[in-house]
N, C-alpha and C positions, 0 to 999 in steps of 0.2 A: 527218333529225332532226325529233324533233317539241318544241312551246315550249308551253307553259300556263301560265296562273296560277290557282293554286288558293287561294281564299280561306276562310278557316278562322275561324268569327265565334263557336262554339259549343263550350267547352271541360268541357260538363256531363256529361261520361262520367264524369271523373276518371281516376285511375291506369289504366291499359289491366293488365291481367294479359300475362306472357310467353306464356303457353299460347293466347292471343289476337290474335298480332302476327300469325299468318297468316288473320286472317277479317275480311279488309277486306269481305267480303259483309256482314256485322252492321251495320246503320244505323247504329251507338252508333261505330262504331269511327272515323270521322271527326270527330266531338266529343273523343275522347279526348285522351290524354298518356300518352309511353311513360315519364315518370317526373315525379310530382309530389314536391317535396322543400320540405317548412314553404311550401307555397301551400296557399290554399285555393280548392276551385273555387266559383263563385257561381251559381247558379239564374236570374240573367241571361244568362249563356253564358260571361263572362271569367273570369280567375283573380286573386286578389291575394294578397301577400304574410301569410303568417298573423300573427295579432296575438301581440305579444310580452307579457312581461308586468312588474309593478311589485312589485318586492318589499316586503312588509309587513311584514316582521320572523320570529323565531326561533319555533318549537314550544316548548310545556315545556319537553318532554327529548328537544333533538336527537339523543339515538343510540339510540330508540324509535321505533319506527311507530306510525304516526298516521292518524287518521283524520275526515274533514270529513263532514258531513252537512248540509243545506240545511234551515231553518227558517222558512220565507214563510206571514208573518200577513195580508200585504197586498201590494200592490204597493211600496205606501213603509214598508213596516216589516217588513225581512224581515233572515235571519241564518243567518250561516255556524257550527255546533259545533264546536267543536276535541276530539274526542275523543281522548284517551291511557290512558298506563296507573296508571287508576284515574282518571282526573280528564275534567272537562268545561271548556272556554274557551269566552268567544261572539266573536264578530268581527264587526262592522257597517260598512257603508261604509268597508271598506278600514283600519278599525282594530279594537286590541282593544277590549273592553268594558269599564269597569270598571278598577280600578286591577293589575292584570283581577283581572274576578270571575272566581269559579271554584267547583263544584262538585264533592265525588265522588263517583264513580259505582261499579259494582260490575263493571264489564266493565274485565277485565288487555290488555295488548297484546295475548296469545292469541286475546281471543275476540273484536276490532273490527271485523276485515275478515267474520264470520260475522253481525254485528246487523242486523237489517232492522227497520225503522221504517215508521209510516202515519202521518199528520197531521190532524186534522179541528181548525181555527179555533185555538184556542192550547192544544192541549193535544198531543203528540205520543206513541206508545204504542210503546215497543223492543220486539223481541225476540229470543231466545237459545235455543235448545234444554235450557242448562243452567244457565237464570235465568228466576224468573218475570219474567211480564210487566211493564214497569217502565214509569209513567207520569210523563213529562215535562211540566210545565207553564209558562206564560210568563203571569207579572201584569207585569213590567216589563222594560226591558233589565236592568237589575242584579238584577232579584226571579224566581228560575227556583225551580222545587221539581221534584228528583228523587224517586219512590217507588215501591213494589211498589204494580200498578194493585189496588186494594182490590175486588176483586170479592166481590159479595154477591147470590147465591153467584154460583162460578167454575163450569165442566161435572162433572158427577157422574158416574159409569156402577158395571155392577155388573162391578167389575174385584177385589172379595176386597180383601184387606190381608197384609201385611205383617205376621208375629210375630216380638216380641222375645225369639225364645227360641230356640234349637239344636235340631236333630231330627237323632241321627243313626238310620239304617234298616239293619235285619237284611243287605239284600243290596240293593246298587243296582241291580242287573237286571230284567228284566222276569220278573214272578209274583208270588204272593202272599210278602208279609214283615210284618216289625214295625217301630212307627215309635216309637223313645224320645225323648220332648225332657229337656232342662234342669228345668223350669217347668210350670207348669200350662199347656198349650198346646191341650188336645182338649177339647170338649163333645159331649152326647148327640147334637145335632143336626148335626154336623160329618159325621156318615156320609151317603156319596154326594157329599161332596162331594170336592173336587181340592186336589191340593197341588201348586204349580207351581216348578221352579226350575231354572234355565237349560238347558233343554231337556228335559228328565224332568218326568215326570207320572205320578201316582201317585193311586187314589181311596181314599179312607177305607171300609173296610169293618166296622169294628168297635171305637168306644169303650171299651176296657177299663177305661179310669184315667184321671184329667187327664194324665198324663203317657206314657200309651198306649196304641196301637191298632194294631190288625191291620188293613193296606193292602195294597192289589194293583197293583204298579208297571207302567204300561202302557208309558211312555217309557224308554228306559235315565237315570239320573243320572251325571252326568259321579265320583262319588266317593260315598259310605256317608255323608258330613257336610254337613246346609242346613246353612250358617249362618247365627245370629241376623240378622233385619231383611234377609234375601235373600228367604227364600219366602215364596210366596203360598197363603193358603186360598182359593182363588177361589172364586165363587158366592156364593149367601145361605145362611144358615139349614134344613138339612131338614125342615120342623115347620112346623104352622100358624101365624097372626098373628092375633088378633084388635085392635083397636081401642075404647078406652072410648065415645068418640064421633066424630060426622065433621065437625065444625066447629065454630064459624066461624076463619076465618081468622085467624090468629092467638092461637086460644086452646091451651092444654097439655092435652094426653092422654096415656094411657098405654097402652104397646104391651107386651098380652102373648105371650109364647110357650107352645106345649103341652111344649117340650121347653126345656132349657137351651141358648142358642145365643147369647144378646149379650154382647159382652166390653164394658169400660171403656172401652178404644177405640174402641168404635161412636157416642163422642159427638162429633158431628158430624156424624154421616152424614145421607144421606137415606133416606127409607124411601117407597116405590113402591107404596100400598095399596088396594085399591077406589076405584079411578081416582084418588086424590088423590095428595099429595105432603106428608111432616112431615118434619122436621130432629130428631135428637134431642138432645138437648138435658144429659141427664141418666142415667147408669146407676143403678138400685137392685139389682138381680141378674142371673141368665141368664137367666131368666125374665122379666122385667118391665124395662121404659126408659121416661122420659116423654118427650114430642116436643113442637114446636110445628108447629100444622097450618100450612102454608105454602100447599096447593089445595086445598080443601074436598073431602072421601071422600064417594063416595058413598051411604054407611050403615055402620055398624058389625058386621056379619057378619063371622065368621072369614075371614083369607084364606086355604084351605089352603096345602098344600106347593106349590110351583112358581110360585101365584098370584102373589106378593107377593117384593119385591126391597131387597137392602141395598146401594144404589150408595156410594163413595166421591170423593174427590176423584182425575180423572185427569188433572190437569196439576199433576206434583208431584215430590219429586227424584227419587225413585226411578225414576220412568216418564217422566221430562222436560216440558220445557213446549214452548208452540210453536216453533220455529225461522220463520215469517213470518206476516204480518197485514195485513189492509186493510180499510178502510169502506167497505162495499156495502151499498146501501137499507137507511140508517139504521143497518146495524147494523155491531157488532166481529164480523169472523170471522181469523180461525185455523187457523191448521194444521200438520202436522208433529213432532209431540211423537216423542220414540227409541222409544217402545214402539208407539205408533199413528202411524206416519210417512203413512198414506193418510188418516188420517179429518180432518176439517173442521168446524169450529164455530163459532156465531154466534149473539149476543147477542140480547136481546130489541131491537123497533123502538127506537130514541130511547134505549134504556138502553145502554151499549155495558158498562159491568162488571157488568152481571147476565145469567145464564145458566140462568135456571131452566126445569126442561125440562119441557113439558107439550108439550101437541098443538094448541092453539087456535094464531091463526096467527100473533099475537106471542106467542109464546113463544119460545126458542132452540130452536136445531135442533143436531142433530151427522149426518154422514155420513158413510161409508164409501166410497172409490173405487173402484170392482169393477171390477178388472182380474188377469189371470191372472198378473202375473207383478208384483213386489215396485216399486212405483213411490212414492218418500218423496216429498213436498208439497214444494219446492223455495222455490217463491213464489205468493203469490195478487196478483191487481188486478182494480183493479173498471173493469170496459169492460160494453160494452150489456148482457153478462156476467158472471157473475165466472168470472175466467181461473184455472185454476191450473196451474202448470207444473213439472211431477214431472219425476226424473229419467228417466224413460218415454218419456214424451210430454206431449201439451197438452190441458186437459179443460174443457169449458166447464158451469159447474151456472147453471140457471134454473131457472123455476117455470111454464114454458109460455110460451108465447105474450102477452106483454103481463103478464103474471102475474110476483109478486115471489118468493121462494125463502121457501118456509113449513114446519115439520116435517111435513107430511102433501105436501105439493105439490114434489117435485125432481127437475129431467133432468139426469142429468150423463152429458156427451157427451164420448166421445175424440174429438179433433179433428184430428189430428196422432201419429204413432210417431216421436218425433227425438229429445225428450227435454233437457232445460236444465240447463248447469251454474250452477258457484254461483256467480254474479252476477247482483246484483240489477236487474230488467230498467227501462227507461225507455220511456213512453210518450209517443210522437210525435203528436198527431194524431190519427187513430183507427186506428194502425196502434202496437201493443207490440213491441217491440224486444227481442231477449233472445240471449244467449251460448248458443248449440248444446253440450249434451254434449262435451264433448274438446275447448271454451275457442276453436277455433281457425276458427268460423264464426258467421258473425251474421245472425239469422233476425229474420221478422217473424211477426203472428198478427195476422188483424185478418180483421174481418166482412166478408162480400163479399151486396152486397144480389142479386146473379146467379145466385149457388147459394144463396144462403137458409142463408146458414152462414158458419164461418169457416174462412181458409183460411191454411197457415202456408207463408212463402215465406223462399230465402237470400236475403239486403239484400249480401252480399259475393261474391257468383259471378264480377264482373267481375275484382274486384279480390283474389281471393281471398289470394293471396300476401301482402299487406297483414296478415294477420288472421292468417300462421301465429303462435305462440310466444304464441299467447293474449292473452286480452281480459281485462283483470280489473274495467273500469270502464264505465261510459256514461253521461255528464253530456250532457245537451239545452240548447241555445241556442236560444231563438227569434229574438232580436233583438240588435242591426242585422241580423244573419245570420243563417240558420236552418240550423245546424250541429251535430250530435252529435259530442261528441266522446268515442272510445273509445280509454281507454288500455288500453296492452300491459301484459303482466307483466314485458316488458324493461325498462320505463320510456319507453319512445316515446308516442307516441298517434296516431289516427288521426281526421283531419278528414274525415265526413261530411257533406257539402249535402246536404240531404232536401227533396224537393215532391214529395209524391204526387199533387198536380192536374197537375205537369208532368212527373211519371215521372221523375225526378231520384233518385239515390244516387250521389252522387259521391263518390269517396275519392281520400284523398291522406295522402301521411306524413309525421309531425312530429318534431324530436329536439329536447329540451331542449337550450341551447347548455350548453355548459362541461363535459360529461358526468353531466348533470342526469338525474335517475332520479323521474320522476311516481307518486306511491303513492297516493293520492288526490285525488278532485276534490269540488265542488259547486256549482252553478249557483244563482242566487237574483236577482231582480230590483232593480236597485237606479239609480237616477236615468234612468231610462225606458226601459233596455233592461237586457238581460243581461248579467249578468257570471261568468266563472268561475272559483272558485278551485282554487288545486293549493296541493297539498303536494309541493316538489322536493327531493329528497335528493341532494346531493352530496359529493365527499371535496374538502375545502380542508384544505390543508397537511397530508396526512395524518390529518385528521380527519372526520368522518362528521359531516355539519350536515344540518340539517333545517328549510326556510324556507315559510311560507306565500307564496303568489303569486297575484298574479290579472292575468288577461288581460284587457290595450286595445289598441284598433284605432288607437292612436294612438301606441304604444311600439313599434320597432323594434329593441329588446334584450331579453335575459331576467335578468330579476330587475333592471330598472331603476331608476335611484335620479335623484332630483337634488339637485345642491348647489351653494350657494351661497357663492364665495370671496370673500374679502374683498377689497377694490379692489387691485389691484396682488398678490394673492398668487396665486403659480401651484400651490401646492399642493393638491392635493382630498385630505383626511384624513377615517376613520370608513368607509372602505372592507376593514376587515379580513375583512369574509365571502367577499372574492376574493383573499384574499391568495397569492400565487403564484401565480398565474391572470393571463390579458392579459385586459384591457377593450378595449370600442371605446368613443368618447367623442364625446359632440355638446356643442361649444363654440356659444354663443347661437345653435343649430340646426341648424350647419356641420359635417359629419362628420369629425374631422380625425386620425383613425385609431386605432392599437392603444397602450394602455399597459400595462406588466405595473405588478403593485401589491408592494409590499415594505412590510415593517412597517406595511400599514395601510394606505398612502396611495401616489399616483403624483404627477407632477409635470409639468403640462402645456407642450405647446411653445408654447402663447400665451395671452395675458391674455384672461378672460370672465368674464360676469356671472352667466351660469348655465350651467352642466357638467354634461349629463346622461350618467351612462355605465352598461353593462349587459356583458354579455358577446353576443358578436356569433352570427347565424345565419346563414344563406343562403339565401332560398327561390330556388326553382329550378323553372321548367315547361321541361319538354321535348315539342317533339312527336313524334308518329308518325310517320314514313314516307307523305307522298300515293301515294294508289292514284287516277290516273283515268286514262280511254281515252286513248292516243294516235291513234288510227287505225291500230298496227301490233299492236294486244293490247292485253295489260296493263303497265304501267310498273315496276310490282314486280319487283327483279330487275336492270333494266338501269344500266349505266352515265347519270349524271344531274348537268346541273350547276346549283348555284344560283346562276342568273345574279342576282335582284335578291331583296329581302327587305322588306317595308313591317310594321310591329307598331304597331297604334293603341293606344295608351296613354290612361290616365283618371287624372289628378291624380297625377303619376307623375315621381320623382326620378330619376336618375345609374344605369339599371339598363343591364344590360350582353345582345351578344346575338351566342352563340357565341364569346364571351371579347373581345368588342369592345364599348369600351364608347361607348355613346351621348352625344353631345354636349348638353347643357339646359342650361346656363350661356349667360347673355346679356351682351354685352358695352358695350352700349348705355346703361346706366344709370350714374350716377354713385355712387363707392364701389362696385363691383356686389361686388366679391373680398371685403369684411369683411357683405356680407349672405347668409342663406341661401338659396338655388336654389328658388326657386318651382317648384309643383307643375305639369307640362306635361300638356296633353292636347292629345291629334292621333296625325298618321304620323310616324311617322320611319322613315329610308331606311338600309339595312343594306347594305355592295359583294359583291361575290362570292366565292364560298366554293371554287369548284372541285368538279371531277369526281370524281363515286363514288356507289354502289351508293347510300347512303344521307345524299346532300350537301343533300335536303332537310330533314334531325333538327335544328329548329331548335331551341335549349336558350336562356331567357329566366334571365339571374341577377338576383339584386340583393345584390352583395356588399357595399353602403353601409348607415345607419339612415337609411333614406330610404325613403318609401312606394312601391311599386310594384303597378299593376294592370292588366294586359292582357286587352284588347277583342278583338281580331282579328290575326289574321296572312296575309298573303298573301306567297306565293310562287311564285316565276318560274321555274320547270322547265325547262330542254332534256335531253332526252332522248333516249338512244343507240340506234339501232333495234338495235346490233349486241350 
């Protein structure tokens, strides 16, 4: 027989994956745990019990989904959103705002889990694929103003317009036909140009009448009838431009044409002329419009055919607005719109709702992603980079070397083929974190100064199993802990410990108690460390509630409450949100076990001054199986007994090990039974477990509301050579 003790001081693996139990070769795999349940591991080496949480109170409308978003002005003035359907709440230091204040918004339940948001100092910018941009602003806690962000102007291109009028065509096939509208819809100058509509295309060959013209359909059209306000005349004008003058800024000219080509609704537009840029401003015929010069033209010469361009506005309903957004050097960019899912836009330096496009180097930019195959803008963030993460892959645009991203000056680099789903990613450090394509893997992307680039890596390999059934969230903790947490789409979530100076991703799994379901979180700084809220949804008494919560390291329940009985009354009332449900319950600190709640309230087995109860969890580490030499092989495998068991604990109550539970109560003190069990740190000694394959899987519980956090474990092996 051989005898060892193997001491185990480093539990910063986290969860071991199953597909892993056989590769005790892996360094990692003696830090491990073959099942972490509501612990989290610590980036000092031990594990503690995960922090519970304190219920705040009710949603709006508990039988709606909902959705939190983080608003930090500061370190000490920062705020959780309550968004719903239609409306906005604020919540600060663990209460509402206000009697609460409240705003509405233009985002239904549909469209909350799709809003991405960017923040710069108090002003916050939404966005929605199919809402403009909507700017949030903060003058006070109760003083918010919601609005469409007033850009002046927004990005222009030459993307055609949109007529109010019907066209139906001779033949929707490909060759020449005839095209009838409703309305006056054709001018002279319209020929060569394009009529688009959902997937047919067709060029103008021949103005006959305002109301038709002989076309050559190059695309098939899905049916013989556009209808009104679907197609597009794309392009500009076929006809020269001239100009009355080329400046100054801000003065009115007027813009003629050699053919008739400007409609009424060309008021707004921009117009593209000898290098400058006018707005116009005013229709008087097809022929002639006055503008205001916006960039001083270079002279007033004709601009022939082709020269010169009619852009409109391209983030608008037809063609959508951005679906995400972020501030990178100084400016708003964007990206993602249904019509142009690759291209990318960004504001002038310091202007973020002006977009006027020229070529000097504050000016806005727009870009297009060139890649061969159909990748929509996912999300952007601004790193040494700015990152954007398509469903593709990962692209990084700068402007060189030290160099900022200017309309003449842009690389943008694939960096990565993996490709991100929809969830909005969180950045660690200098490593972004983001949900993999297919929800069920979590990556990183972050600069690697060794290859002179960035390189995208899985954060979930070990623990991959952890991450099936999808990710739909990822709120970052810095402090006390430095933990991500990513919730499931089950409603679980997953505790992260993250140190990339000590190569740390530890994972472990968390379940709401009471069959609590987490739809949302948000992280925000609040009395010198972090805190995070959830939105828990659960069914009490057959009905679907919906409660704000935020996690402390000092609560051992979920959705914990306290209260105050009156001297001599054992009843605790105002407990209806557990109604039918069993509580666990700390009388003046004391755990003194389960209550179910009926009508509201329970009735304690003894007199206290203050009754804190939640609904109870368990965290749970278990270890691996030791692999070391015997001098006969390997130990894996053989018959083994745990002769002895030592677990060093840190500030650590009544936790149990291998369903035995550990002795901390001191008997020494006077009254000790009506005070609570102070916190132990040291060994304590565990007897023996008996022979088998696997007598060393030591499983650490803490079935009480008592803190629990384990240091070390060492254990004492005999080993069967047979």
């Amino acid at each position: 027989m051989a005898r060892i003790d193997t001491l185990t001081t480093n539990f910063s693996a986290g969860e071991w994956s199953p597909r892993l139990y056989g590769r005790p070769d892996i360094a990692k795999y003696a830090d491990a745990l073959k099942r972490g349940r509501d612990v989290v591991c610590l980036q000092h080496g031990g594990f503690r019990s995960r922090p519970g949480t304190e219920d705040l109170g009710a949603v709006k409308e508990q039988s709606k989904r909902t959705r939190l978003i983080p608003f930090v002005y500061s370190a000490t003035d920062a705020y959780v959103l309550e968004l719903g359907d239609t409306y906005m709440r604020v919540w600060r230091e663990g209460a509402l705002v206000g009697g609460p204040y409240e705003l509405t918004t233009p985002y239904a339940t549909a469209d909350l889990l799709s809003v991405d948001y960017t923040q710069g100092a108090d002003t916050m910018f939404l966005f929605l694929q199919t809402k403009p941009i909507y700017r949030l602003r903060r003058f006070s806690s109760t003083n918010w103003v919601l609005d469409v962000a007033p850009l002046d102007p927004g990005p222009f291109g030459e993307i055609g317009r949109r007529q109010s009028t019907a066209i139906t065509l001779g033949s929707a096939s490909a060759g020449a036909t005839t095209a009838t509208s409703g309305s006056a819809a054709f001018l002279n100058s319209d020929v060569g140009r394009f009529i688009t509509y959902q997937g047919g295309l067709l060029r103008v060959t021949l103005v006959t009448g305002a109301t038709t013209a002989d076309v050559t359909v190059t695309s098939a059209f899905p049916s013989t009838t556009l209808p009104s306000g679907s197609w597009v005349m794309a392009g500009s004008p076929k006809t020269g431009c001239t100009p009355s003058a080329a400046g100054p800024v801000g003065a009115t000219i007027t813009l003629t044409l050699d053919a008739a080509g400007w409609r009424s609704t060309d008021v707004g537009a921009h117009v593209q002329i000898n290098g400058g840029l006018a707005r116009i401003t005013s229709y008087s015929s097809g022929t002639a419009v006055s503008a205001v010069v916006l960039s001083e033209l270079s002279g007033t010469t004709k601009a022939e055919l082709e020269s010169w361009s009619v852009e409109y506005p391209v983030w608008n309903a037809s063609d959508g607005y951005p679906a995400t957004g972020t501030l990178h050097q100084q400016r708003l960019v964007a990206a993602g719109t249904a019509t142009m899912p690759q291209t990318i836009w960004g504001s002038r330096p310091g202007l973020y709702l002006d977009f006027t496009k020229g070529a000097a180097d504050d000016d806005s930019y727009s870009f297009e992603l060139a890649s061969d195959e159909i990748n929509p803008v996912r999300f952007l963030s601004s790193n040494r980079d700015l990152l954007a993460l398509t469903y593709g892959g990962e692209w990084t645009l700068s402007g060189g070397i030290e160099k900022p991203i200017t309309p003449t000056n842009v690389r943008a680099t694939p960096q990565a083929k993996v490709g991100c789903a929809s969830v909005r990613p969180e950045q660690i450090d200098d490593e972004l974190y983001y949900v993999q394509r297919g929800v069920s893997v979590l990556r990183t992307v972050s600069w690697s100064p060794q290859v002179g680039g960035y390189l995208s890596g899985e954060a979930s390999t070990m623990a991959e199993h952890l991450a099936k059934g999808g990710i739909g969230c990822i709120t970052y903790q810095q402090s006390p802990e430095r933990i991500a947490w990513c919730y499931k789409d089950d409603g679980s979530y997953i505790a992260m410990t993250v140190s990339r100076e000590q190569n740390i991703r530890a994972l472990t799994l968390c379940t709401p108690a009471g069959g609590g379901v987490v739809e949302s979180t948000a992280t925000i700084p609040e009395d010198g460390e972090d805190r995070t809220y959830m939105i828990v949804r659960r069914t009490v008494d057959g009905v679907t509630t919906r409660r704000v919560e935020r996690m402390s390291w000092t609560a051992y329940l979920d959705g914990q409450t306290e209260f105050e009985p009156a001297p001599g009354d054992l009843v605790v009332t105002g407990a209806d949100r557990f109604e039918g449900m069993t509580v666990g319950v700390l009388a003046d600190g004391i755990d003194i076990g389960d209550f179910e709640v009926s009508g509201g309230e329970f009735t304690l087995s003894r007199e206290a001054s203050t009754v804190v109860y939640g609904l109870r969890f368990v965290p749970t580490g278990k270890l691996l199986p030791s692999e070391t030499g015997t001098g006969m092989g390997a130990s894996a495998g053989r018959t083994r007994m745990q002769g002895r068991c030592m677990v060093l604990l840190n500030e650590t109550v009544g936790c149990s090990v291998n369903g035995q539970a550990l002795a901390f109560r001191e008997y020494d003190a006077e009254n000790v039974l009506d005070s609570p069990v102070q916190p132990f740190s040291g060994w304590k000694d565990v007897s023996e477990f008996g022979w088998s394959p696997d007598a060393d899987e030591i499983e650490i519980t803490q079935p009480q509301a008592y803190p629990m956090h384990v240091l070390a474990v060492v254990r004492r092996i005999t080993s069967n050579p047979g």
